[in-house]
C-alpha positions as CSV (number, residue, x, y, z in Angstrom):
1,X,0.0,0.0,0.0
2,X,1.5,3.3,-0.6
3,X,2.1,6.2,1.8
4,X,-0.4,8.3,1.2
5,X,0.5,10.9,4.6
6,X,1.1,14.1,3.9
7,X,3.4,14.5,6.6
8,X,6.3,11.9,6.2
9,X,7.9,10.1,9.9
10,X,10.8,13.0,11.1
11,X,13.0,12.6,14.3
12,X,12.3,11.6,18.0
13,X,9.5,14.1,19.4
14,X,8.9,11.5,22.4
15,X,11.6,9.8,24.5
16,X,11.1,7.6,27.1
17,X,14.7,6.6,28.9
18,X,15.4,4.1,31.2
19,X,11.8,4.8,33.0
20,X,10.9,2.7,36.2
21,X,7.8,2.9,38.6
22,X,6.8,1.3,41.3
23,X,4.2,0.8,43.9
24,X,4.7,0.0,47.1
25,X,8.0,-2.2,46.5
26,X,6.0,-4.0,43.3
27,X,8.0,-2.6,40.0
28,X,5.0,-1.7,37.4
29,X,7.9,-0.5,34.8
30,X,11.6,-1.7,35.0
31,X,14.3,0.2,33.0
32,X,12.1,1.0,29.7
33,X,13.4,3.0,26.6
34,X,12.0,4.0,23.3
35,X,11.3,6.9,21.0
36,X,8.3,8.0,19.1
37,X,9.0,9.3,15.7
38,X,7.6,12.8,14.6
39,X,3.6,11.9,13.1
40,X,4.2,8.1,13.1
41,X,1.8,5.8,14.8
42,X,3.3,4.1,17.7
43,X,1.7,1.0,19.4
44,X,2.1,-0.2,22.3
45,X,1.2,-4.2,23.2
46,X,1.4,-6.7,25.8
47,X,-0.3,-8.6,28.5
48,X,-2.8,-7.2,30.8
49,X,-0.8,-6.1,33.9
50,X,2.1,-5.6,31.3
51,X,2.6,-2.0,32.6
52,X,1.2,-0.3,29.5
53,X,-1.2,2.5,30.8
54,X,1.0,3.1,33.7
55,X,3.6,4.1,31.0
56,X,0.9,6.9,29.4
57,X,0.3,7.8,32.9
58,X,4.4,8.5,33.3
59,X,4.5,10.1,30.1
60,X,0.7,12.7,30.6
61,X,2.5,13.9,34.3
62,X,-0.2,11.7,36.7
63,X,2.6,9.2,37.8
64,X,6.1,10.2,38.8
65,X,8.6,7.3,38.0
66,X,11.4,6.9,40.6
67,X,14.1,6.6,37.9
68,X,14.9,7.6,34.4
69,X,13.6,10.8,32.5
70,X,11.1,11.6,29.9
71,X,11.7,14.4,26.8
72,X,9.5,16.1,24.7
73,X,10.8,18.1,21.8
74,X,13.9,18.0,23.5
75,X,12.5,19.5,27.3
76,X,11.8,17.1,30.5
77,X,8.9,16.6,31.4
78,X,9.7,14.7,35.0
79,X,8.7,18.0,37.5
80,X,5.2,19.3,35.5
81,X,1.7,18.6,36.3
82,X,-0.6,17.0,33.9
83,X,-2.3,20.4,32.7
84,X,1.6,21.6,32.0
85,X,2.1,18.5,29.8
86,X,-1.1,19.0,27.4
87,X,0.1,22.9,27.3
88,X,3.3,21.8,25.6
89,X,1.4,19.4,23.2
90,X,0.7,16.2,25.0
91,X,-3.2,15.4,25.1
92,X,-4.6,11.7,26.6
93,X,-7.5,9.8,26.1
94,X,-8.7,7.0,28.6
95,X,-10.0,3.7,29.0
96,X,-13.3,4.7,30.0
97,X,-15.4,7.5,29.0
98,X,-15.4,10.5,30.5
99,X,-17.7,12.7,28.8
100,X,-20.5,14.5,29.7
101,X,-23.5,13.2,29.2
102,X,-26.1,15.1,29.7
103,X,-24.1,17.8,27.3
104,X,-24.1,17.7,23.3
105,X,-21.4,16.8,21.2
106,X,-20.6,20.5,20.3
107,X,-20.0,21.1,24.2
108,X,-18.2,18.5,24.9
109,X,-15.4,18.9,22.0
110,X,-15.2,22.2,23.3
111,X,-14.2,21.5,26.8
112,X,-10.8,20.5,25.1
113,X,-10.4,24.1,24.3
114,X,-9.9,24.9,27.6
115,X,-6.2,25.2,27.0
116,X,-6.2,27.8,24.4
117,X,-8.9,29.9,26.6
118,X,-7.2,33.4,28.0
119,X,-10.6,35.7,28.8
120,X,-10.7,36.9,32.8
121,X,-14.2,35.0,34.2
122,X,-15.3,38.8,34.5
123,X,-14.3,39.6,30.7
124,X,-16.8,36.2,30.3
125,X,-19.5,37.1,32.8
126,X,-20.1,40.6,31.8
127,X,-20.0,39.4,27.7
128,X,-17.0,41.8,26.9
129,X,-16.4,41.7,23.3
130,X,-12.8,39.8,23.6
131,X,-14.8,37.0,25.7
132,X,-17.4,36.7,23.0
133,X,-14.3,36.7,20.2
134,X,-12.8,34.0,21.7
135,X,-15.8,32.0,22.3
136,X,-16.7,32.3,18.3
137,X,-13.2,31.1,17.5
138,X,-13.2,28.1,20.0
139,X,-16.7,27.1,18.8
140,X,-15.9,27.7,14.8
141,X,-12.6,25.3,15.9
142,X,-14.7,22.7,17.3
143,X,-17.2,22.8,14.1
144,X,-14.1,21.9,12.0
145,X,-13.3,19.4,14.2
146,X,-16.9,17.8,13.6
147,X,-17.1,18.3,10.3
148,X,-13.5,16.3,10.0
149,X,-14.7,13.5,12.3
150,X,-18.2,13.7,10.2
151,X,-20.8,13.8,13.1
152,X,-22.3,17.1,12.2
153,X,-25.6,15.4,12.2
154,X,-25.3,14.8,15.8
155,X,-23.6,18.1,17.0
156,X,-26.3,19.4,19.4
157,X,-27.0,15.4,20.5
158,X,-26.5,15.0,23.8
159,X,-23.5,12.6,24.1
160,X,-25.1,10.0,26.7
161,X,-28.2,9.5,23.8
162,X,-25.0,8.1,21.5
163,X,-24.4,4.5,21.1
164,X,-20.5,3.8,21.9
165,X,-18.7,4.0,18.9
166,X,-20.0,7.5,18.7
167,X,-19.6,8.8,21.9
168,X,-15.6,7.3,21.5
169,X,-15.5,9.6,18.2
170,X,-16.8,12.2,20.6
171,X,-13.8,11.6,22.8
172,X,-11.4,11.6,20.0
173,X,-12.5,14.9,19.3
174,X,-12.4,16.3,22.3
175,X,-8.4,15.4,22.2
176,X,-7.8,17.0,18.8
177,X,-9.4,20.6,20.5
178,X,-6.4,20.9,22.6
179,X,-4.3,21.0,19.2
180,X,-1.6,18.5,20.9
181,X,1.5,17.1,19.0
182,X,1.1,14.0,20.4
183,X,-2.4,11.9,21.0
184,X,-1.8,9.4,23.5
185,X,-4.9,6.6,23.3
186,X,-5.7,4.2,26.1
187,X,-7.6,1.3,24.3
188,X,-9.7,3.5,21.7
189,X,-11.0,0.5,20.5
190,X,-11.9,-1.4,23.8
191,X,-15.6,-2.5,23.5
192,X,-15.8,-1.9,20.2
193,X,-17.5,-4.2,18.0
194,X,-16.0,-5.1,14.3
195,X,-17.6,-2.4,12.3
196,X,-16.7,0.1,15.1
197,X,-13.4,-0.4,15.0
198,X,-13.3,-0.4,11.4
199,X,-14.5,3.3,11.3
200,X,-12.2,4.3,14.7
201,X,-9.2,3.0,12.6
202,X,-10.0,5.2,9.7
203,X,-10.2,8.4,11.7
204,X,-7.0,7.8,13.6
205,X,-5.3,7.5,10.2
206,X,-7.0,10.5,8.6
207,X,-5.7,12.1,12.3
208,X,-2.1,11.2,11.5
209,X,-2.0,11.3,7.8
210,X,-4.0,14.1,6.9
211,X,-3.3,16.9,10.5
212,X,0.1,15.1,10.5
213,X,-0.4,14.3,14.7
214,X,1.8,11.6,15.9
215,X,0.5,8.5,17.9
216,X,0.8,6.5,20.6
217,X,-1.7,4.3,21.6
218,X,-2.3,1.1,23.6
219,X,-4.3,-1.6,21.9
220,X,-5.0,-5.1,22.5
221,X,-6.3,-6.1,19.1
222,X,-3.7,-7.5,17.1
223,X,-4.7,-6.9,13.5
224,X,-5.7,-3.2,13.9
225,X,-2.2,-3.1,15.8
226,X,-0.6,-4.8,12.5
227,X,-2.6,-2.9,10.5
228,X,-2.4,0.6,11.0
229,X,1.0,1.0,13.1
230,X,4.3,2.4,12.1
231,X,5.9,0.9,14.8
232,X,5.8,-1.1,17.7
233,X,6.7,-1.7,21.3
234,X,6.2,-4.4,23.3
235,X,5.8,-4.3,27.1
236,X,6.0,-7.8,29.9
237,X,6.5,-7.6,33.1
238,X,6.8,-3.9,32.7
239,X,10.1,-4.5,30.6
240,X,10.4,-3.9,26.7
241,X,10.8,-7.8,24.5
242,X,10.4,-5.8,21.3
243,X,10.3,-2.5,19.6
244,X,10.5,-1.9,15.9
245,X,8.1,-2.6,12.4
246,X,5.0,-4.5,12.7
247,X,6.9,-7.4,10.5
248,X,9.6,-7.4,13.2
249,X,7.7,-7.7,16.0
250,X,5.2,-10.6,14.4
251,X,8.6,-12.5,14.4
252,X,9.9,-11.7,17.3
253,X,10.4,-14.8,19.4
254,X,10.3,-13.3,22.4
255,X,7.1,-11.5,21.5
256,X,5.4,-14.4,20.2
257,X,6.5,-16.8,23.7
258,X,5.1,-13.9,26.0
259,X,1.9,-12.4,24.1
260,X,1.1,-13.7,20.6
261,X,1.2,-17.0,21.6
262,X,1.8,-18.3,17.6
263,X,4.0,-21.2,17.1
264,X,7.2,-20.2,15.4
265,X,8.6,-21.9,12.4
C-alpha cells in the first residue's frame, strides 16, 4: 500500500529513557526506553498487567517514576503537572469514557479548548467583546473538528443518547481541540465491536495522515495493531521484548512466547 500521509515520519519528538515505577515495592515499569517518531503511529502491546497504561500515565504527568527521565521536543517533562504537559502538546485519552453526558457533542469537544482559553471570568460574565471573540473562535474550531470527524448530524445530541462507537468519536475529538503534537490513546478500540473499530481506525489514520499528529496508543487487538502502526513496542512484566516494524515484531520470538502466543517456524 503506498504512503499516502502528507506529513512523512521526522526525528524523535517522544523519549522515554530508562523509565521505572513502582508501587509500594512491586516494579510496574523496570528500566524501559523507546522513542516516538515525529507523526508516526506508535503501538504499544502486551499482556494485561504488562505496565502499558501506567507508561501513558508516566508520560501525561499523573505518575512520577522513581528513575529515568522523559523528553518532549527536546524538554523534560519529569517536574510538570498533567495540565503543564497537554500545554506543551501532549493530550490523553482513557479507557473509560469520561464525557459529559447530559451535554451535546458540540460542548463536549469544546471542553478541550480549555487550554487555548485566555478571557478573565469577569471579561466572560459581563459578555465583553474579547470573551465573545474568543468563544466564536473556540466554537468555529470545534465545528471543524466535527465536520473532519463527520458527526455534524449529531452536534447538538446529547453525548449519553449516542451509542458507543459515537460517543468514543466524541472523545477523540475532544483530544484533537487541545491542538496536541502528540495523542496518546488508552484502548480506543476497547468494547468496540468489528464495524466500530473499522470506522475508529480510519479516523485515527486520517488524524495522522492528513493533520500530520503523531501517535501513541495502547491496543489489545492485534490486526488493527498490525494494520495501522508504524511501529511497535512491546511491554512484559513492565520490561520492553520488542520495539520496531509490525513485521519485526510478528517474528519476534520473544514476543510471540510472552503475548502472541503463535508457534514459530
Amino acid at each position: 500500500m503506498p504512503d499516502t500521509r502528507s506529513f512523512m515520519i521526522g526525528a524523535p519528538i517522544l523519549e522515554v529513557s530508562n523509565v521505572s515505577l513502582s508501587f509500594g515495592g512491586v516494579r510496574a515499569i523496570t528500566d524501559t526506553s523507546f522513542k516516538v517518531l515525529q507523526h508516526e503511529i506508535k503501538a504499544i502491546i502486551g499482556p494485561n498487567g504488562a505496565g502499558k497504561s501506567s507508561l501513558l500515565n508516566c508520560i501525561n504527568g499523573i505518575y512520577r517514576p522513581q528513575e529515568g527521565s522523559i523528553w518532549f521536543k527536546g524538554k523534560s517533562l519529569q517536574k510538570i503537572t498533567p495540565n503543564a504537559i497537554a500545554r506543551e502538546g501532549i493530550s490523553r485519552t482513557f479507557q473509560n469514557l469520561a464525557l459529559f453526558r447530559r451535554m451535546s457533542v458540540l460542548d463536549n469537544i469544546l471542553v478541550g479548548r480549555k487550554l487555548h482559553m485566555n478571557a478573565h471570568f469577569l471579561a466572560v460574565a459581563f459578555q465583553m467583546p474579547s470573551a465573545r471573540e474568543e468563544e466564536r473562535l473556540n466554537v468555529e474550531r470545534c465545528e471543524e473538528i466535527i465536520e473532519f470527524l463527520e458527526i455534524t448530524d449529531i452536534r447538538d445530541t446529547p453525548v449519553g443518547k449516542l451509542p458507543y462507537g459515537l460517543q468514543k468519536k466524541v472523545e477523540l475529538g475532544r483530544a484533537l481541540a487541545t491542538e496536541a503534537e502528540v495523542l496518546l490513546l488508552d484502548e480506543p478500540m476497547a468494547g468496540m465491536n468489528v464495524e466500530e473499530k473499522r470506522e475508529m481506525c480510519r479516523f485515527i489514520l486520517k488524524v495522522n495522515e492528513e493533520l500530520g499528529t503523531t501517535i501513541v496508543l495502547i491496543e489489545h487487538d492485534m490486526g488493527v495493531v498490525m494494520d495501522i502502526s508504524d511501529n511497535v513496542v512491546v511491554l512484559d512484566y513492565g520490561k520492553v521484548i520488542g520495539d520496531g516494524p509490525p513485521d519485526d515484531i510478528r517474528n519476534n520470538q520473544k514476543v510471540i512466547d510472552a503475548y502472541l502466543g503463535v508457534a514459530h517456524d
